[in-house]
Structures are given as C-alpha cells and as structure tokens.
N, C-alpha and C positions, 0 to 999 in steps of 0.2 A: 504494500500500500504506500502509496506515495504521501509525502508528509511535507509540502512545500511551504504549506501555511506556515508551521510550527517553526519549521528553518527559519522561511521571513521572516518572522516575528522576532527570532532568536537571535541574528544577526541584525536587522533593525538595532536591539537593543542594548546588542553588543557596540557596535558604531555608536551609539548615543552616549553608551555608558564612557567609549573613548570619549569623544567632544566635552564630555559634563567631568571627567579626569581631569584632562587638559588645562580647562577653563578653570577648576574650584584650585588647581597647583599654582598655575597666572596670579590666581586670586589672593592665597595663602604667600606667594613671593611678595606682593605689592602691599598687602598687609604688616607682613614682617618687616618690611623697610620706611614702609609710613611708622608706624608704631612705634620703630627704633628712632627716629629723628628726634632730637630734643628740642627743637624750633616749637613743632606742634605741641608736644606734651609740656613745654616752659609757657605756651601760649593761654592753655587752657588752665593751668594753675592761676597765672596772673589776673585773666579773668574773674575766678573764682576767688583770687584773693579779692578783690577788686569789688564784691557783690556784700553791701552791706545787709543783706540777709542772709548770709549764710553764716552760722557759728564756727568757732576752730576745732572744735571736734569735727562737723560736717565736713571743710576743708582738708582736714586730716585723713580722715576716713575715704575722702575721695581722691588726693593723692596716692593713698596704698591703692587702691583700684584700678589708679592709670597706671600706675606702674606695674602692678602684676596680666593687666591686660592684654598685652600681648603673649603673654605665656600661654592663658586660657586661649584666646583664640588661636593661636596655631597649634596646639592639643589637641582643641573640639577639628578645624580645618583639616591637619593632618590625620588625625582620624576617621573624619571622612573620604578622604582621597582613598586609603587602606579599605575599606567597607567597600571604594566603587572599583576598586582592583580586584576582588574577590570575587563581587559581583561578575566584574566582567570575566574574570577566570570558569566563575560555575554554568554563567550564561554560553562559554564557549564547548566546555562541557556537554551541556544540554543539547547544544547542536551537534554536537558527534556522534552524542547516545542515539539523538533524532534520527540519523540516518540508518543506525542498525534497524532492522528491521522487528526484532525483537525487543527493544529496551527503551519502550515506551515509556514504562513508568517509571524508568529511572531518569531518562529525558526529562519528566515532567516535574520530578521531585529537584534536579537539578535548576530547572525554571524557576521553582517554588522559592527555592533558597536563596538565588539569585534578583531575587525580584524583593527580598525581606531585604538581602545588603544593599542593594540599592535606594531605598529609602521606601518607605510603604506604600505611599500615595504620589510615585512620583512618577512620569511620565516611563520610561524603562521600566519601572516595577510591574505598570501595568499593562506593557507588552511582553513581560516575562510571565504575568499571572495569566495572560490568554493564552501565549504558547503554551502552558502549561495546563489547564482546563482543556486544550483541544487535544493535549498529547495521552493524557486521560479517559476521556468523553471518547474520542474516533474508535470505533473497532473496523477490522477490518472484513469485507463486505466477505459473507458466507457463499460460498457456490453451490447452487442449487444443484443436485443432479436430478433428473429427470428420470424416473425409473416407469415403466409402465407392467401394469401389472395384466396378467391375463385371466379371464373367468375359465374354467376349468369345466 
C-alpha cells in the first residue's frame, strides 16, 4: 500500500522543523549579544533609577533580573533548538518506518513523538499528529477473491 500522504506530511514537517531550527538559533545568537551589551542593560537601570516611583528594593530586585536574564533565556532558547533537533531526528524516523511496508505503527508512534518535541500546538506538531493518525487509521485494502460455489 502506498503511503504518500504520511511521507508528505512527514517530510513537510521535517523541512519546517529545519527552517523553525535555523531561525529560533539566528534568534538565540542575536539574543545572546543584545543581552550581553552593557549600553542597553546601563540604559535601562538608569531609567529605573530615574523613576520616582519605584523603591530601592524594586530597583534592586530588578537589577538581579536583568542581569540573570540572559542566562534564563538562552537555557529556555537553547532548549528548545535541542526538542526541534529530536523532533526533527524522530520525524525522519517516521518517514523511513513509513516506507517499510510493515511498520506502520511504528511510523506513527514515531510521528506521535515527534510532533510532542516539536511543541504541541504548533504548526509541524500538527502535520506530525496527521501523518500519524493516517499511518494508524489506513489498513491496507483486503482482496476479495471470488470463489463461486456450485449446487450439487
């Protein structure tokens, strides 16, 4: 039985899951170097020293946060780049099981998984979660044989 859909879908979501790689690492570089500049983070202290509503506890408090801010976002960042590498490794996967002709349902668990590391509700998740629902769902068409029977 042929499984073209399931490919499509599988390779779609491979290709996406490159592009949205690519882009979220662009993303996490420009981040890391914004962050590290002390121009913008001297800017935004001065500001807030600056704001006669805010107490020096508040200003304190939100000093330790710019400063540790960067840390947390390229953790959260770079953890996700890692989740859309998996993904895209199980989504590749899935398209190899696809083509055996037998291992359907490993195909489809391998979509399933692949579509959780990619982020749940996100546009690749939910061409992994259809490749995977059709690699499930399709059985493969029964041949009828034709027997004719004779009265005796």
């Amino acid at each position: 039985m042929k499984r073209t859909g399931e490919m499509a879908l599988g390779i779609i979501g491979s290709v996406l899951n490159v592009f949205v790689i690519i882009a979220l690492a662009i993303l996490m570089f420009g981040i890391s170097t914004f962050a590290n500049d002390s121009t913008f983070t001297d800017g935004v202290l001065s500001e807030m020293q600056n704001d006669p509503n805010l107490t020096a506890g508040e200003i304190e408090a939100a000093t330790t946060l710019i400063d540790n801010m960067p840390t947390y976002i390229n953790a959260f960042g770079w953890l996700g780049v890692v989740l859309l590498v998996v993904s895209l490794v199980l989504g590749i996967l899935g398209v190899v099981y696809i083509r055996k002709s037998d291992k359907q349902n490993v195909a489809g668990t391998f979509f399933i998984l692949a579509g959780v590391c990619a982020g749940i509700i996100s546009l690749t998740a939910i061409l992994f979660y259809i490749a995977a629902i059709m690699s499930f769902v399709r059985k493969p068409k029964v041949e009828e044989i034709d027997t004719f029977y004779v009265n005796e």
